[in-house]
N, CA, C and O atoms as a GROMACS GRO file, in nm:
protein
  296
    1UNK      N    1  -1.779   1.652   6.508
    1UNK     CA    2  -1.850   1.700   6.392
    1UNK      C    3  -1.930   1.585   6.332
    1UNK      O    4  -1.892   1.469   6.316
    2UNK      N    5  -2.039   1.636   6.304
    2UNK     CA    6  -2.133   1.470   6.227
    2UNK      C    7  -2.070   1.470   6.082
    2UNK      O    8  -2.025   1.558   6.007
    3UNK      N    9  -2.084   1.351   6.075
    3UNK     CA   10  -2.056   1.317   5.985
    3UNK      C   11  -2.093   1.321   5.818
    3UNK      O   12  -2.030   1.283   5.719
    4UNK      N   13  -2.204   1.375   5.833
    4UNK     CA   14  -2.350   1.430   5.708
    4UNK      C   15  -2.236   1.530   5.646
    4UNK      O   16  -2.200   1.514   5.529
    5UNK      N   17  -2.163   1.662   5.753
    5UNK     CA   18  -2.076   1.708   5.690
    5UNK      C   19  -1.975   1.709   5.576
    5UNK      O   20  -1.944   1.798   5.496
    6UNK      N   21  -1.932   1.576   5.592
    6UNK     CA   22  -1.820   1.540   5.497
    6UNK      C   23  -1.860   1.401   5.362
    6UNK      O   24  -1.802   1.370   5.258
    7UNK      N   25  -1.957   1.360   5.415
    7UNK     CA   26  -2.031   1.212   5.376
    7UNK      C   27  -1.952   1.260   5.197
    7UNK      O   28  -1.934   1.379   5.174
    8UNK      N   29  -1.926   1.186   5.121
    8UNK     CA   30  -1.871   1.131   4.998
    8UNK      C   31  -1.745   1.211   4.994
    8UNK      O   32  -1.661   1.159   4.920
    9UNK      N   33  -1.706   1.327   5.052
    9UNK     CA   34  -1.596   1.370   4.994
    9UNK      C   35  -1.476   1.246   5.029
    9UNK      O   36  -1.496   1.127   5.053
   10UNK      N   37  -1.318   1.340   5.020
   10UNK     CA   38  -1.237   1.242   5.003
   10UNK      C   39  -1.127   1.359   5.037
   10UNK      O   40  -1.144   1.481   5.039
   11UNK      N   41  -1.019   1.288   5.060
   11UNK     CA   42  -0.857   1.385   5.031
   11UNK      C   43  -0.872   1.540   5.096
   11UNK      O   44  -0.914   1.558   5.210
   12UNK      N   45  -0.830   1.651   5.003
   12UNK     CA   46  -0.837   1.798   5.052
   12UNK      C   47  -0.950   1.867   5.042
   12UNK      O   48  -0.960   1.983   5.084
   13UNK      N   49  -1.081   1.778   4.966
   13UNK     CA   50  -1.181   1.793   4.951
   13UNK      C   51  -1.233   1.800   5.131
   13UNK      O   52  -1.232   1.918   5.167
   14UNK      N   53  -1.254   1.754   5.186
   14UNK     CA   54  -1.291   1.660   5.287
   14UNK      C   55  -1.243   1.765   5.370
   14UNK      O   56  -1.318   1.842   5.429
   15UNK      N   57  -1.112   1.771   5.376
   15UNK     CA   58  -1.024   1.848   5.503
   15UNK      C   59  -1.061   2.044   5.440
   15UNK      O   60  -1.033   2.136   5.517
   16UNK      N   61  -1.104   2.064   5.342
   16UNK     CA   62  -1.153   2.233   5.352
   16UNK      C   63  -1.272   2.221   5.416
   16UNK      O   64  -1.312   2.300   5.502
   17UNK      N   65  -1.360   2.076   5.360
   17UNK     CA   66  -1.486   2.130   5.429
   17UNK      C   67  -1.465   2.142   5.548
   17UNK      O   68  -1.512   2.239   5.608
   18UNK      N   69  -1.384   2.040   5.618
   18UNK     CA   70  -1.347   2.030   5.812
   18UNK      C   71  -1.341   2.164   5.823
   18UNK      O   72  -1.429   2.221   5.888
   19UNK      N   73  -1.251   2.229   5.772
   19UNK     CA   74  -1.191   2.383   5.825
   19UNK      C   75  -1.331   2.428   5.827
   19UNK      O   76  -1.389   2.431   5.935
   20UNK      N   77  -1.395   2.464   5.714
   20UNK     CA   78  -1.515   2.541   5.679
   20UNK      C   79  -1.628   2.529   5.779
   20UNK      O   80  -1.677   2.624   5.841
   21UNK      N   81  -1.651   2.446   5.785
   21UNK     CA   82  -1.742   2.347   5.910
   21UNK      C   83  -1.702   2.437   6.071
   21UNK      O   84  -1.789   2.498   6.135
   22UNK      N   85  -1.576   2.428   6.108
   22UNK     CA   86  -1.494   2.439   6.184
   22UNK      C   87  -1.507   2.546   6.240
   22UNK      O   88  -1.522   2.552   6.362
   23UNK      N   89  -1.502   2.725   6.114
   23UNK     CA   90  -1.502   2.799   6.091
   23UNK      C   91  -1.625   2.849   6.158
   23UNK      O   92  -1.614   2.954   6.221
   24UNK      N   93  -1.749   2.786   6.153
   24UNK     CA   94  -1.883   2.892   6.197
   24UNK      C   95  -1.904   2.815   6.339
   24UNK      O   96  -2.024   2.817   6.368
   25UNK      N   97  -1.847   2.765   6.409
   25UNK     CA   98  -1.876   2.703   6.550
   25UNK      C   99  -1.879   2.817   6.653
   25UNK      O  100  -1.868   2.779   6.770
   26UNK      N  101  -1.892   2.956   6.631
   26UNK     CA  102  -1.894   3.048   6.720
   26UNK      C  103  -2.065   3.054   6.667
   26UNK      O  104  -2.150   2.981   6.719
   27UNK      N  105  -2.088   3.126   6.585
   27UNK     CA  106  -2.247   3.119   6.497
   27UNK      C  107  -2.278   2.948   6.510
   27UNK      O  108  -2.401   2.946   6.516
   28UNK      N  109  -2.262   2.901   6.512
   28UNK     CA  110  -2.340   2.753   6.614
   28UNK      C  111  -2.327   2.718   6.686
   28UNK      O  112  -2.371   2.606   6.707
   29UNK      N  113  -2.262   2.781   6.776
   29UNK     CA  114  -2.308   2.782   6.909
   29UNK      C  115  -2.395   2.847   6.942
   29UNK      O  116  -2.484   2.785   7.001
   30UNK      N  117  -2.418   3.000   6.922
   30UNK     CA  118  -2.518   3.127   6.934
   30UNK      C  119  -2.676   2.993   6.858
   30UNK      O  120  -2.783   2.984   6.917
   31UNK      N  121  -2.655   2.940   6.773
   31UNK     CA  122  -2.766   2.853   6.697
   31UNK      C  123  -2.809   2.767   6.811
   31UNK      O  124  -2.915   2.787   6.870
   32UNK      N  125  -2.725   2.674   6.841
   32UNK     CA  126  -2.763   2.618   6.994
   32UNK      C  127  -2.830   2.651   7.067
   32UNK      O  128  -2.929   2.595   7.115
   33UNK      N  129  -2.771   2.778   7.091
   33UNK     CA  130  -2.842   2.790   7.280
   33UNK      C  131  -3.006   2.856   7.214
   33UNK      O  132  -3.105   2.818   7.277
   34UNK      N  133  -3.026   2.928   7.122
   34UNK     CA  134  -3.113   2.994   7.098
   34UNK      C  135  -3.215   2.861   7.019
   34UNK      O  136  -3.334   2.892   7.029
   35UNK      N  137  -3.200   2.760   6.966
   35UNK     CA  138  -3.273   2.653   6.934
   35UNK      C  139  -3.316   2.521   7.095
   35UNK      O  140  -3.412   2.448   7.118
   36UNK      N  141  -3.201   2.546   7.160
   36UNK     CA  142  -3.248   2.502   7.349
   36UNK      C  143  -3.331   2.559   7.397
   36UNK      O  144  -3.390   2.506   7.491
   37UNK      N  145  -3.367   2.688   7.353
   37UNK     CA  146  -3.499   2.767   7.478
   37UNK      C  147  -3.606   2.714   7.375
   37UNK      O  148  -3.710   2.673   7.427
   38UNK      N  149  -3.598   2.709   7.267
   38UNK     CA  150  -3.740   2.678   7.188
   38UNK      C  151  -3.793   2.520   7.181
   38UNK      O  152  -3.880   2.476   7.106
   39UNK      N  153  -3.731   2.462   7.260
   39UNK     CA  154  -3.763   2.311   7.276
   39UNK      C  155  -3.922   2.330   7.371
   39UNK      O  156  -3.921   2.398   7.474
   40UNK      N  157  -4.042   2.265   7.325
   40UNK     CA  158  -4.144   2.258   7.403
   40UNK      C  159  -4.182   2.212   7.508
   40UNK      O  160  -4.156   2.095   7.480
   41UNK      N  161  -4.224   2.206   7.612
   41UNK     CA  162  -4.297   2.100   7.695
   41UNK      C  163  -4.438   2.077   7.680
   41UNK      O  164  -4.514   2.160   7.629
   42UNK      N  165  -4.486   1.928   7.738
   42UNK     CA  166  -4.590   1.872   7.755
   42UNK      C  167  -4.695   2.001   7.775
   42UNK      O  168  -4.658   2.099   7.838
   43UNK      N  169  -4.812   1.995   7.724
   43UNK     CA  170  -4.933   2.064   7.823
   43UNK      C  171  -5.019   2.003   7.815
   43UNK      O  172  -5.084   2.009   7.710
   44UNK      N  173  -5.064   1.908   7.933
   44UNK     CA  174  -5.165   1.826   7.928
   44UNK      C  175  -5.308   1.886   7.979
   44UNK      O  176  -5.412   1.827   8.005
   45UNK      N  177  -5.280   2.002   7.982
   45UNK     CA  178  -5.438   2.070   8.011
   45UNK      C  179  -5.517   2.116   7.889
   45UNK      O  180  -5.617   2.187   7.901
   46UNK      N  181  -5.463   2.070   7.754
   46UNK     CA  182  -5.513   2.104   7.676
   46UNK      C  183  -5.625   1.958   7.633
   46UNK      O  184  -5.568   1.851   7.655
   47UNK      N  185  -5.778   1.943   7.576
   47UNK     CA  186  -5.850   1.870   7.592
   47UNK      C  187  -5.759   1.743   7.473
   47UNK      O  188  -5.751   1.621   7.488
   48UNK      N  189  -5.721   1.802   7.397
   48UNK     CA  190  -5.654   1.705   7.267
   48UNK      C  191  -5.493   1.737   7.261
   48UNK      O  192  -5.420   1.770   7.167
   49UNK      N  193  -5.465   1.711   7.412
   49UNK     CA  194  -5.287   1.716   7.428
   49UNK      C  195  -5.206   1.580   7.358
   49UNK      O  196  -5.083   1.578   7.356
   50UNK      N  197  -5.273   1.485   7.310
   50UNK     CA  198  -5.223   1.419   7.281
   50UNK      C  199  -5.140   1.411   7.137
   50UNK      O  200  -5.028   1.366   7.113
   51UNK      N  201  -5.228   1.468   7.058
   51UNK     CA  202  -5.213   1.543   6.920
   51UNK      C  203  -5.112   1.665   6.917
   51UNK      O  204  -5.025   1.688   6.833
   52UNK      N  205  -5.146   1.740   7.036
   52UNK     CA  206  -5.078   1.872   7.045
   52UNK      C  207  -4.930   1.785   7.079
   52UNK      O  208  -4.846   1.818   6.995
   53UNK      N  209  -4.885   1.703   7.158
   53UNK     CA  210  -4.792   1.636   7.209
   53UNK      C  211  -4.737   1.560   7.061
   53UNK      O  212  -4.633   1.610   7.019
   54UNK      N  213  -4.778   1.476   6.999
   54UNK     CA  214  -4.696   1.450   6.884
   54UNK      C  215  -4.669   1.568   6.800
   54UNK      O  216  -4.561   1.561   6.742
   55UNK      N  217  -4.722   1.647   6.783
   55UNK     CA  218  -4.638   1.739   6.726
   55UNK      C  219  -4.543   1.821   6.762
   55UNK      O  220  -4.458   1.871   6.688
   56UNK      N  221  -4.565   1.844   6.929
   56UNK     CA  222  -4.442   1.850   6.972
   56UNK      C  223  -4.333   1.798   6.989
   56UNK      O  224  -4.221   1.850   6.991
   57UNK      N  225  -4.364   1.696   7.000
   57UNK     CA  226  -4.252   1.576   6.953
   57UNK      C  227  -4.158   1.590   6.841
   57UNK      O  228  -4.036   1.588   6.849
   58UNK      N  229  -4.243   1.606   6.715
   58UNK     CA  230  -4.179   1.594   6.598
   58UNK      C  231  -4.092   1.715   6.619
   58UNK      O  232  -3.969   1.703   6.616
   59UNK      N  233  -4.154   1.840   6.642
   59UNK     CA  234  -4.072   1.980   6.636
   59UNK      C  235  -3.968   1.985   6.725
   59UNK      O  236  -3.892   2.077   6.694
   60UNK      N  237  -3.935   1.927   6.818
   60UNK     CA  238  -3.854   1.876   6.936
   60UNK      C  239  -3.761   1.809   6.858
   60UNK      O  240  -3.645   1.843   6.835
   61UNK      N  241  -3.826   1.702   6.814
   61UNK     CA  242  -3.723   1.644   6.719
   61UNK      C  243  -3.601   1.650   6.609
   61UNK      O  244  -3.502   1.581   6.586
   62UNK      N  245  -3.682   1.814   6.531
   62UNK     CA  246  -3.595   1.842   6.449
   62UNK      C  247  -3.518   1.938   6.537
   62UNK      O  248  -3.400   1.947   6.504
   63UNK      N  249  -3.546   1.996   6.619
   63UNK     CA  250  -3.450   2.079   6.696
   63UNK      C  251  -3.324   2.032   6.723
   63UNK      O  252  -3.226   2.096   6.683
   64UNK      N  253  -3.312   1.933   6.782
   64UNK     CA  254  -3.249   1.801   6.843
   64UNK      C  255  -3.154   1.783   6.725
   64UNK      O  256  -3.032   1.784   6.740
   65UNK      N  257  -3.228   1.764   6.582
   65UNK     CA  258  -3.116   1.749   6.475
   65UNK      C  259  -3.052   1.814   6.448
   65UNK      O  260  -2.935   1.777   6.439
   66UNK      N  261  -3.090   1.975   6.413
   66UNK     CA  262  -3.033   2.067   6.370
   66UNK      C  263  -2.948   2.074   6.504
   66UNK      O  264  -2.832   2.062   6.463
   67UNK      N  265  -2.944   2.086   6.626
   67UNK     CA  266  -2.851   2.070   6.727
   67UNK      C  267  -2.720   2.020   6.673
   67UNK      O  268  -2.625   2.083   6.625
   68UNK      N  269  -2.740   1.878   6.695
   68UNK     CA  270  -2.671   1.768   6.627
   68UNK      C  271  -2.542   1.787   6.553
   68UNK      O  272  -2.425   1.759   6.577
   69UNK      N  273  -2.618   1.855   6.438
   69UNK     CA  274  -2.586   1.889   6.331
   69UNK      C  275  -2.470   2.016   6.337
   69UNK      O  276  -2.358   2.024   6.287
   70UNK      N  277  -2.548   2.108   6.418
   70UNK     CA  278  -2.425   2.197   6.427
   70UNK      C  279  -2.354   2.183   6.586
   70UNK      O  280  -2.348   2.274   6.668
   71UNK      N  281  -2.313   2.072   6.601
   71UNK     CA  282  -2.195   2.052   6.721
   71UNK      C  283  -2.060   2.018   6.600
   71UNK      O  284  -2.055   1.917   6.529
   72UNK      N  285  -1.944   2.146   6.601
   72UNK     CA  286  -1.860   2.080   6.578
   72UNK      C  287  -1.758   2.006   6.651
   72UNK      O  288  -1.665   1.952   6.591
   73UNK      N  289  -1.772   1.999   6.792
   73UNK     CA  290  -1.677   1.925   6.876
   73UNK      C  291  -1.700   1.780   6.860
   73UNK      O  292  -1.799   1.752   6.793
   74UNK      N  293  -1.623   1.669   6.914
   74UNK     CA  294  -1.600   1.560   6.878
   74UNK      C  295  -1.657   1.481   6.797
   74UNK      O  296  -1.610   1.369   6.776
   0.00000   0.00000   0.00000
């Protein structure tokens, strides 16, 4: 589980959110696989792929986080 999850709590504070967190890993997983097909590829046949490519990048990027984000395993 990342850690963003729990960041300042403390004590039983800390350990409901774990459960809670814990709790929707069936609905993030379904989030997963359906945020994996929307990852882009390159198309360099476009005349200004380069532009088109950093922004794919970036959107790739946040995919990648929100991924991240909802892995609750290790």
């Amino acid at each position: 589980m990342h850690i963003q999850w729990t960041k300042g709590l403390k004590g039983e504070e800390k350990e409901q959110r774990v459960k809670e967190i814990k709790s929707f890993d069936y609905a993030f997983s379904q989030l997963r696989e359906l945020l994996e097909e929307e990852e882009i590829s390159p198309d360099y046949d476009c005349p200004s792929w380069a532009h088109k490519q950093a922004d794919q990048n970036g959107y790739n990027r946040a995919i990648r986080k929100v991924i991240n984000l909802t892995n609750t395993k290790g």
